[in-house]
C-alpha positions as CSV (number, residue, x, y, z in Angstrom):
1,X,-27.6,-18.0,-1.5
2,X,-26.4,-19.7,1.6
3,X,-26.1,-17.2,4.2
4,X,-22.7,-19.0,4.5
5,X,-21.4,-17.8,1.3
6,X,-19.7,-15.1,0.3
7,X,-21.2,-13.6,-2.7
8,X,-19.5,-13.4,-5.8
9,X,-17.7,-9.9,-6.6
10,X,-15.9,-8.3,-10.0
11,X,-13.4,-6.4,-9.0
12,X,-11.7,-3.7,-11.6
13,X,-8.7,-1.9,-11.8
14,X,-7.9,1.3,-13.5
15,X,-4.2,3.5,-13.5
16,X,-4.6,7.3,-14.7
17,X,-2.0,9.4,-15.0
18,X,-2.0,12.8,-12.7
19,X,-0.9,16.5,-14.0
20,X,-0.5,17.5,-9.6
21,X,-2.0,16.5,-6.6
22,X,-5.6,17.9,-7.5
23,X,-5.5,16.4,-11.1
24,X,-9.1,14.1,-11.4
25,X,-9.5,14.4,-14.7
26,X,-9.0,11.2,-15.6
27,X,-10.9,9.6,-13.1
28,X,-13.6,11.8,-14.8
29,X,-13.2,11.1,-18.0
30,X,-13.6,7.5,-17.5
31,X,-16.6,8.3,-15.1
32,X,-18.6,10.1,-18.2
33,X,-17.6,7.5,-20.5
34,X,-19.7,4.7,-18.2
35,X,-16.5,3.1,-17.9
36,X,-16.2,3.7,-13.7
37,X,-19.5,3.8,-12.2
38,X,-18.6,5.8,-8.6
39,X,-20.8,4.5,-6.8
40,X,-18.4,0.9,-6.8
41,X,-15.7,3.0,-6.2
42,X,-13.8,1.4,-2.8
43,X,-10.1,2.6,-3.0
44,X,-7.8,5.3,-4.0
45,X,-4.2,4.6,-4.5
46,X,-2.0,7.9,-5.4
47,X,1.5,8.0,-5.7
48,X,1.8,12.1,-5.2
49,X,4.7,14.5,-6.2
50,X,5.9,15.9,-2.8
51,X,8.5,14.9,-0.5
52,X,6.5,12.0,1.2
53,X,8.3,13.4,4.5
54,X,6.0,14.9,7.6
55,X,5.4,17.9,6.0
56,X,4.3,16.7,2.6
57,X,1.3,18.4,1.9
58,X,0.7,16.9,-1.7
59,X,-1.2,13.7,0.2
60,X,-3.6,15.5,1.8
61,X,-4.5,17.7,-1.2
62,X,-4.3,14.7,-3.4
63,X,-7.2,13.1,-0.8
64,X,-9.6,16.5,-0.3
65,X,-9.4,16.6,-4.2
66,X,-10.7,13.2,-5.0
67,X,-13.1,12.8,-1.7
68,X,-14.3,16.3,-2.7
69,X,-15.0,15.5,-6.4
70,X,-16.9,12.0,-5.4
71,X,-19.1,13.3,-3.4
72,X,-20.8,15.7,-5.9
73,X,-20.6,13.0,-7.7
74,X,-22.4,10.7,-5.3
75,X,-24.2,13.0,-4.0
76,X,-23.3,12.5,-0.8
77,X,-21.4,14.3,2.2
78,X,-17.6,14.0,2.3
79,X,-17.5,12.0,5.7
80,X,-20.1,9.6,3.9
81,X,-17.5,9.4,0.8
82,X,-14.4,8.5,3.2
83,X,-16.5,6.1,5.1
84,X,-17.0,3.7,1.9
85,X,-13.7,4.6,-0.2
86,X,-10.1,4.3,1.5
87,X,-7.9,6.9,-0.1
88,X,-4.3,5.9,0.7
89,X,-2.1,8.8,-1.0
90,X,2.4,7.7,-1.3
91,X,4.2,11.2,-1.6
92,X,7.0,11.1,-3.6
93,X,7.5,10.4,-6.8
94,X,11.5,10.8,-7.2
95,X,13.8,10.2,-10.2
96,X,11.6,9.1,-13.6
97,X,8.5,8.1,-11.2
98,X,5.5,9.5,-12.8
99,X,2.4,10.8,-10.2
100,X,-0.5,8.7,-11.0
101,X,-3.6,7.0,-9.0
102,X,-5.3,3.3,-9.2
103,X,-8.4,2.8,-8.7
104,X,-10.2,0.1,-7.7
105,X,-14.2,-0.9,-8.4
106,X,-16.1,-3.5,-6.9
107,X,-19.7,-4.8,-7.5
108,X,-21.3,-7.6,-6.3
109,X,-22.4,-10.1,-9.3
110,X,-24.9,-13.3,-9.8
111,X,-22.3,-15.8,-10.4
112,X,-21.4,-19.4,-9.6
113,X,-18.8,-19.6,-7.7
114,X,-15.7,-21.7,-9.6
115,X,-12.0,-23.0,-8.8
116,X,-10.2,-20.6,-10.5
117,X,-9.4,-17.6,-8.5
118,X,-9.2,-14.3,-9.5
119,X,-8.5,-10.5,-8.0
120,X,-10.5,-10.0,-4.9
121,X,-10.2,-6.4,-2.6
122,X,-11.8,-5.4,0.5
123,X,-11.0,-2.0,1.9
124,X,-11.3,-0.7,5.9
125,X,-10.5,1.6,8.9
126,X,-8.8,0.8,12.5
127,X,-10.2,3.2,15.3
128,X,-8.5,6.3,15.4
129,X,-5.3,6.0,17.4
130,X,-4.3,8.0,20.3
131,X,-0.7,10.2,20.0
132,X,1.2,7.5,22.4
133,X,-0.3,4.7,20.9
134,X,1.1,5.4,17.8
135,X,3.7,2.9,16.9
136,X,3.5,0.8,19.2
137,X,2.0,-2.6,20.2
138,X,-1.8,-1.4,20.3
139,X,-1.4,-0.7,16.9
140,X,-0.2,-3.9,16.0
141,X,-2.8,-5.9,17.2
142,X,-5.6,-3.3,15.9
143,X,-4.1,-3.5,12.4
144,X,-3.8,-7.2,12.9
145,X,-7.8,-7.0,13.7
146,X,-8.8,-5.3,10.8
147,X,-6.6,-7.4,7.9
148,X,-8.4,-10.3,9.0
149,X,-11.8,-9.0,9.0
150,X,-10.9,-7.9,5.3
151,X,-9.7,-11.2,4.5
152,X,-12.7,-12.8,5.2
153,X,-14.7,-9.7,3.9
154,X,-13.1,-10.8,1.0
155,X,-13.9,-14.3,0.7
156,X,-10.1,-15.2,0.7
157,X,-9.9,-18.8,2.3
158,X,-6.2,-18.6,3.0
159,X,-3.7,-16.2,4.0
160,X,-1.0,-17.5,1.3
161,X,-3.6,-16.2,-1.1
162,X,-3.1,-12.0,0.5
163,X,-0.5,-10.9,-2.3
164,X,-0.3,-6.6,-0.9
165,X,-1.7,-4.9,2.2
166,X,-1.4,-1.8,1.6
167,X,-1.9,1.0,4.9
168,X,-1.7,4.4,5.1
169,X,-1.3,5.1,8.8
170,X,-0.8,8.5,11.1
171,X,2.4,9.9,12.1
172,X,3.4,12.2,15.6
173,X,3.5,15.9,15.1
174,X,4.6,18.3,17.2
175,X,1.0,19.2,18.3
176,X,-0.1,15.2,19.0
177,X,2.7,15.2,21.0
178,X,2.1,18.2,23.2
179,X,-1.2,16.6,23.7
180,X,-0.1,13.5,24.6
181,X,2.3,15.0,27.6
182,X,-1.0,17.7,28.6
183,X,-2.0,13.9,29.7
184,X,0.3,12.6,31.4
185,X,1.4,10.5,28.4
186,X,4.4,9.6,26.6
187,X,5.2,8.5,22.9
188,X,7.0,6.3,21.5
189,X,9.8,9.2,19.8
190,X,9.9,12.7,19.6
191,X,11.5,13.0,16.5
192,X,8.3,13.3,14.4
193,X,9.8,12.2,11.7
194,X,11.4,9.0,12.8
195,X,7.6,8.7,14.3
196,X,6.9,8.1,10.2
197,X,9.3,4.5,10.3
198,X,7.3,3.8,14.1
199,X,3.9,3.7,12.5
200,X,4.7,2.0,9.0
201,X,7.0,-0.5,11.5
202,X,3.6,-1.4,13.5
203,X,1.7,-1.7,10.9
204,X,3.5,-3.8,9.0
205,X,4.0,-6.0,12.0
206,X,0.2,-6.2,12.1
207,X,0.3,-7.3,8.7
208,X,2.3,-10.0,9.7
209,X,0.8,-11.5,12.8
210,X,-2.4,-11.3,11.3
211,X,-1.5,-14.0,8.0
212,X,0.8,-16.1,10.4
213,X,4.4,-14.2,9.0
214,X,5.6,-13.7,12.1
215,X,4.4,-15.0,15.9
216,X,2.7,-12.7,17.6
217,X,4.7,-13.5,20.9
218,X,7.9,-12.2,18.8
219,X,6.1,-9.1,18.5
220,X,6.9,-7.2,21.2
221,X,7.6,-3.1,22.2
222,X,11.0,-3.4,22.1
223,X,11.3,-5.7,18.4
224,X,9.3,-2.8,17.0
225,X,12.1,-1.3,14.6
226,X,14.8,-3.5,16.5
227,X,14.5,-6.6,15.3
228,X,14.6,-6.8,11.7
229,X,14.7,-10.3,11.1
230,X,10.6,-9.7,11.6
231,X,8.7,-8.7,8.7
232,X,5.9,-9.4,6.2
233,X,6.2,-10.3,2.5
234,X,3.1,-8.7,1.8
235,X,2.7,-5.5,3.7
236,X,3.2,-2.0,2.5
237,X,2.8,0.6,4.6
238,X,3.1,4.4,3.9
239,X,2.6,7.2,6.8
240,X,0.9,10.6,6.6
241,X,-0.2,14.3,8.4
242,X,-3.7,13.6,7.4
243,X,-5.2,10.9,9.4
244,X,-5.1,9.7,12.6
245,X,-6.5,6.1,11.8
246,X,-5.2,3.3,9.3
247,X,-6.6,3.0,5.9
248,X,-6.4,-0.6,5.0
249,X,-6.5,-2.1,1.3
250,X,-6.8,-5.6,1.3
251,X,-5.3,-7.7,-2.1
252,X,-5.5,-11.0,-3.1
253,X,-6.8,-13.4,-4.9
254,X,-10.2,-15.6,-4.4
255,X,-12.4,-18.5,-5.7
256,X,-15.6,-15.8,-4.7
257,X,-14.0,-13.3,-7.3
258,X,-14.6,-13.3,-11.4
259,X,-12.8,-10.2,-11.8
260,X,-10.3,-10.9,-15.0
261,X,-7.5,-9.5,-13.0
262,X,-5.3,-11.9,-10.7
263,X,-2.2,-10.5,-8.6
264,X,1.1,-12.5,-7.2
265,X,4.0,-11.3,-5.2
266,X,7.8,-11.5,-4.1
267,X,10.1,-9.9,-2.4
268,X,13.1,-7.7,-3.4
269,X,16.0,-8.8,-1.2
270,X,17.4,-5.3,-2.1
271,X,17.1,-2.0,-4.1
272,X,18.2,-3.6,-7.4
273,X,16.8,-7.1,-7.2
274,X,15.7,-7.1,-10.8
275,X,15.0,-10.9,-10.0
276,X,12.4,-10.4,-7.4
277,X,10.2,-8.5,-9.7
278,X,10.4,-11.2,-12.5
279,X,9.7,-13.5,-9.5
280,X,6.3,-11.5,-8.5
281,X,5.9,-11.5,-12.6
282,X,5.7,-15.1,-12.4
283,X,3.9,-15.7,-9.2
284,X,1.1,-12.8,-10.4
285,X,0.7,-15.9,-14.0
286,X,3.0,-14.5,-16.2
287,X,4.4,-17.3,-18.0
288,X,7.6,-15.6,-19.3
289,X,11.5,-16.7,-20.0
290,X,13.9,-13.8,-17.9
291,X,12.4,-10.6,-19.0
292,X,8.4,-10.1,-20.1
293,X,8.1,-9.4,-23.9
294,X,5.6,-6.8,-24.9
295,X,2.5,-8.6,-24.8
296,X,3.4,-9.7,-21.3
297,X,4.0,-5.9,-20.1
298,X,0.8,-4.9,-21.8
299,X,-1.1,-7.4,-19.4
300,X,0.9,-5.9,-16.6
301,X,-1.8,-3.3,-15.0
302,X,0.3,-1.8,-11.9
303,X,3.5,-2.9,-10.3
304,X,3.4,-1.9,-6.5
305,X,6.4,-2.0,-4.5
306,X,8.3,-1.0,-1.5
307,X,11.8,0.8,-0.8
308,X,13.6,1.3,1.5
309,X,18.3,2.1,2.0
310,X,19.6,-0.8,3.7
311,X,20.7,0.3,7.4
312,X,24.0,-1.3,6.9
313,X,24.4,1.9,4.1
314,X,25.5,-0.9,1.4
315,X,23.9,-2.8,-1.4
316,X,25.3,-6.0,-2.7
317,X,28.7,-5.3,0.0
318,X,29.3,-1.7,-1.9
319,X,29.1,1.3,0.2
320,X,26.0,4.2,-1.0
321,X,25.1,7.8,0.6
322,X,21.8,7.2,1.1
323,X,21.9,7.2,5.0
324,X,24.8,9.8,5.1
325,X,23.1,12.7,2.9
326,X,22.2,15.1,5.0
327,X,20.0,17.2,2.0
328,X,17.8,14.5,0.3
329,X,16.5,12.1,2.7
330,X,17.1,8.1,2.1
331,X,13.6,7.6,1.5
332,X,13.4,9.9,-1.5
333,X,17.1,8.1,-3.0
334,X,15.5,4.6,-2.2
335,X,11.9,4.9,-4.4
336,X,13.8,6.5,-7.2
337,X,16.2,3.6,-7.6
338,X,13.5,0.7,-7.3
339,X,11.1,2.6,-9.5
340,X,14.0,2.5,-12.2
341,X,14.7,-1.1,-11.7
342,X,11.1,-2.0,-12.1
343,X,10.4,1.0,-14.9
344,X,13.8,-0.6,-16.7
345,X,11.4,-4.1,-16.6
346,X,8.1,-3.1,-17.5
347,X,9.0,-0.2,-19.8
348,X,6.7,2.2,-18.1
349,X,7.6,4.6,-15.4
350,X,4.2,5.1,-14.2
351,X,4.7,2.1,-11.1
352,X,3.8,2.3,-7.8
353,X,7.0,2.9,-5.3
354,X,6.2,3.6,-1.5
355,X,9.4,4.5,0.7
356,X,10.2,2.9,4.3
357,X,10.2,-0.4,4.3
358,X,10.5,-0.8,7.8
359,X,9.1,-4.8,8.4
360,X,8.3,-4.7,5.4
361,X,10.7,-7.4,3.4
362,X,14.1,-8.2,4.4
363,X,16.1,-4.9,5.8
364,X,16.9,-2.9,2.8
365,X,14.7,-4.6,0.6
366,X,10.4,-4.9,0.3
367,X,7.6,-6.7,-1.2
368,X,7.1,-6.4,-4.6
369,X,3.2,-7.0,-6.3
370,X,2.2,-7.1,-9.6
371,X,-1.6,-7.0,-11.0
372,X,-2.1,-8.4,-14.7
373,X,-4.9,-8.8,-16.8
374,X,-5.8,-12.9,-17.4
């Protein structure tokens, strides 16, 4: 092989349903079956039952369980394990939204290289990120560093072909904070958990300057969760307690790739645009007429989507509580209703949903992937 060429990859995708946070079973049971080898294990998506506020703990459980479990499996360390596999755990799992985790295999395969392109992944880590630099512009352009070293990790040739970014990135506590000032330092909000829609806002930004979405000279401290007219189509970003870095999975679709997945995207303008997921349908190579029949939504493999309440407080000019109730927070109201426009779709609850879409889509809407079988 050229030293120039990428060599060819099969990527895999696989959904199990979770009974709680620690729940590996099935990632076992298709591990004895020869199904999943672990060793080509490179990501961990989990959509986890807590609150997916600052204090959910279910994400951090959810990771120690599965980096724990593959690295007796691997025999290896668990700092080894996290080195290799990103495990990006979504609390929250509101309304009919059923707790589950993708996972993704890759291998590398002796393959010509052909036109058609298929499902291609690439996973990574930005440094770890200092309390005041934490939603800000360093972590923009850091983010923005690391997407396109996965792109061309990848072997995809152009940005329009990145259908989902998917982050999980830190938050402020009260602690990070407190360190920060012992420094002389500030951050970028106190509230820690308006620091959640700070990170995800950065990130997502990063996202965007990275595949040309938005100019990086727009990007600026004071756009970051000001300006909403910037975004990315493709970028879903979720914030957690249990990691001070970003974890970075990298989708899309490539000519270096015979994986007999393939993935497309949209964007829901709002909470209930049933149209934007037919349109990701469609982009993903579903060929289907309004809603997919049942051999198209057995081909379906995940839908992954973002949420987030509109901060005008309406949908389609009709007034909603989200931003007003004071006991469930807007986040956990917004996945709920997205996960039962796309569950309402695809017939299947089990969909991925992520909360705060700040940057992420139009305000009050979000990007919207789907992964299908060929």
């Amino acid at each position: 092989m050229n030293k120039e060429e990428k060599a060819m990859m099969d990527v895999k995708v696989y959904k199990i349903p979770m009974a709680g946070p620690d729940d590996v079973v099935g990632l076992k049971k298709l591990i004895e079956t020869g199904e999943i080898i672990p060793e080509e294990i490179v990501a961990v998506l989990g959509k986890t039952e807590g609150n997916g506020c600052v204090n959910d703990f279910t994400r951090g459980f959810c990771t120690a369980s599965f980096r724990s479990f593959l690295a007796r499996e691997l025999g290896k360390t668990e700092k080894e394990v996290e080195e290799k596999v990103a495990f990006v755990m979504s609390g929250g799992t509101e309304g009919v939204m059923t707790p589950h985790a993708t996972i993704f295999t890759k291998k590398e395969v002796e393959e010509v290289k052909t036109e058609e392109k298929s499902l291609a992944v690439s996973v990574g880590f930005t440094r770890d990120f200092l309390p005041e630099e934490m939603g800000t512009l360093t972590m923009v352009k850091e983010v923005k560093r690391v997407v396109l070293e996965l792109m061309e990790s990848a072997g995809i040739e152009e940005k329009e072909d990145v259908h989902f970014v998917q982050i999980k990135c830190p938050l402020l506590t009260s602690d990070r904070i407190i360190e920060a000032k012992s420094r002389g330092k500030s951050v970028v909000v106190e509230d820690t958990y308006k620091s959640m829609g700070y990170t995800r806002g950065a990130s997502a930004l990063g996202v965007a300057v990275a595949l040309d979405e938005v100019e990086e000279a727009k990007v600026t401290e004071e756009t970051i969760l000001k300006d909403w007219s910037l975004y990315s189509k493709v970028a879903s970003t979720s914030a957690g307690v249990e990691l001070m870095n970003c974890e970075i999975i990298l989708m899309g679709n490539s000519k270096n790739s015979i994986s007999k997945y393939r993935i497309g995207h949209s964007v829901m303008k709002d909470a209930i645009d049933l149209e934007g997921v037919i349109e990701a349908m469609i982009n993903s190579g579903l060929d289907i007429d309004k809603l997919p029949n049942e051999e198209d939504k057995k081909r379906i493999v995940n839908i992954l989507a973002k949420a987030e309440a509109s901060p005008d407080g309406y949908v389609r000019n009709r007034r909603n509580t989200m931003l007003t109730d004071s006991d469930i927070n807007h986040t956990r109201h917004a996945r709920a209703v997205v996960n039962g426009v796309i569950a309402s779709i695809v017939g299947d609850p089990m969909v991925y949903v992520s909360g705060g879409a700040e940057h992420q889509g139009p305000a009050g809407g979000g990007p919207v992937a789907v992964i299908i079988e060929k």
